[in-house]
Structures are given as C-alpha cells and as structure tokens.
C-alpha positions in Angstrom: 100.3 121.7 98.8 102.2 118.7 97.3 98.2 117.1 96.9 97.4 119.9 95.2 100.8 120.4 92.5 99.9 116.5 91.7 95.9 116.9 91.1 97.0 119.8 88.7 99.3 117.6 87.0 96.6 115.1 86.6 94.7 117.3 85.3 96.8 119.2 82.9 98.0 115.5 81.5 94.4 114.4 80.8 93.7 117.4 78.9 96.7 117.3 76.9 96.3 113.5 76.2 92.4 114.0 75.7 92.1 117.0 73.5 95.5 117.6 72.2 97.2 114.3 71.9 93.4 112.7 70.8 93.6 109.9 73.4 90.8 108.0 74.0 89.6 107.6 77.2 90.3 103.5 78.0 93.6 104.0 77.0 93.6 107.1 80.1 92.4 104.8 82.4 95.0 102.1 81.2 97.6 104.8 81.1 97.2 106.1 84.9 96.8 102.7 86.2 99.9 101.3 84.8 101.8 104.8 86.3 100.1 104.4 90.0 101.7 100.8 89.2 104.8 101.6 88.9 104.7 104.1 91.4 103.5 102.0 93.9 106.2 99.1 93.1 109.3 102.0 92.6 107.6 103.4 96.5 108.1 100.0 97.7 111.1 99.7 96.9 112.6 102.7 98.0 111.3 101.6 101.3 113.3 98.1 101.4 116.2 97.8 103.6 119.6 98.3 102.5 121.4 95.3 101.1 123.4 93.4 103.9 122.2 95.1 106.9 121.7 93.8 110.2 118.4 94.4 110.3 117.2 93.0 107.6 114.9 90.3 107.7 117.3 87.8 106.7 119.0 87.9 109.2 116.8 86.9 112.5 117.0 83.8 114.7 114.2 81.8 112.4 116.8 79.8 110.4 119.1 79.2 113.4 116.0 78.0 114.9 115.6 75.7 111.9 119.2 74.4 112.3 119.8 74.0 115.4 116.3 72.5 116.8 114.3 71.2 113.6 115.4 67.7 114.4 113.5 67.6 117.9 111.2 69.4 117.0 109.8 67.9 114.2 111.8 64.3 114.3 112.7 64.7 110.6 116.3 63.5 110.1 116.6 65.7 106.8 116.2 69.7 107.7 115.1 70.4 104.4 112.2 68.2 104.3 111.4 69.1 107.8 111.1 73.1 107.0 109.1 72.4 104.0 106.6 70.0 105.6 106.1 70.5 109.0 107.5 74.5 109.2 105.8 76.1 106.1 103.6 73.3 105.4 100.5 75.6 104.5 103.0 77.7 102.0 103.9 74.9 100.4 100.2 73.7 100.5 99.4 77.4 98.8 102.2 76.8 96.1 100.8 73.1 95.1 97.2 74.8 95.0 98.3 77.7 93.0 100.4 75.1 90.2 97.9 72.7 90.2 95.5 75.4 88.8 97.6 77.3 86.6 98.3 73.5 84.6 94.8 73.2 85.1 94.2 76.6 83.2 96.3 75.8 80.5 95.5 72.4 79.7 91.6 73.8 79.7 92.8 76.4 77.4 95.0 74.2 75.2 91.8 71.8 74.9 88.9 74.2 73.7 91.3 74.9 70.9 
C-alpha cells in the first residue's frame, strides 16, 4: 500500500511539474535524483547509533588493541606511526592515491588554461 501512495505521488508530481509548472524533463530527472539523494543520506542517518552509546562502534577493543600491544606487534616505538603504517597501511595507501590524483586533476586543469 505504502508502494503504491508513493508511485501516485510520483506520478502526480511529474504531471504537475511537466504540464503545469512547464518543467523540462532534465531538470525531472535532476530533480528526483537529488530527492532519492537526500533521502537516501536522511535514511542513513536515521539508522546511526545514538550518540555515546555502548555499542557504538567507537567503542570496541580495536584501539585498546592499538594501545596496549602495537609496540610488539609491530616494533614501532611511536603508536601513531605504527597504526598508520603497519595497521591501516592500505587506507592510508588509498588516501595518498586519491590526493595524488586530485593535485594531479587540478594542476592538468589549471594548465590547459
């Protein structure tokens, strides 16, 4: 039923927009993508865990683990360092790929100019 009350909203939208309003149909498109956007990101969320609850992810054992055995584990006197490079090495891999071709983008950009 609830399918059904939203495809008739669709539906009653377009044709006001369309005929009424005298909305193109690119601008539509643009229009309904930017709301199943937003819907999408307000959906997710709603779905997040409360702030300071137990549960949330923040709170686990993976940082303890980081602080209490990061030294033996990875022989690195600075914990910092030692998360970053031997931890989440291929995150931080991911971050220096994705910088190194956004300055890449620009400075392409800023040179065909």
């Amino acid at each position: 039923m609830l399918y059904a009350l939203a495809a008739l909203f669709i539906i009653i939208l377009t044709f006001f927009l369309r005929f009424i309003v005298g909305v193109d149909s690119r601008t539509l498109v643009t229009l309904y993508l930017l709301g199943f956007i937003i819907f999408l990101l307000s959906f997710t969320v709603a779905e997040m865990p409360t702030f300071g609850s137990l549960d949330n992810p923040t709170f686990n054992e993976v940082p303890r683990r980081y602080l209490e055995q990061g030294v033996e584990e990875t022989g690195a006197v600075n914990i910092v360092s030692s998360v970053i490079i031997d931890y989440r090495a291929f995150d931080t891999l991911g971050e220096a790929t994705v910088l190194f071709v956004a300055i890449a983008a620009v400075v392409a950009t800023l040179r065909s100019h």
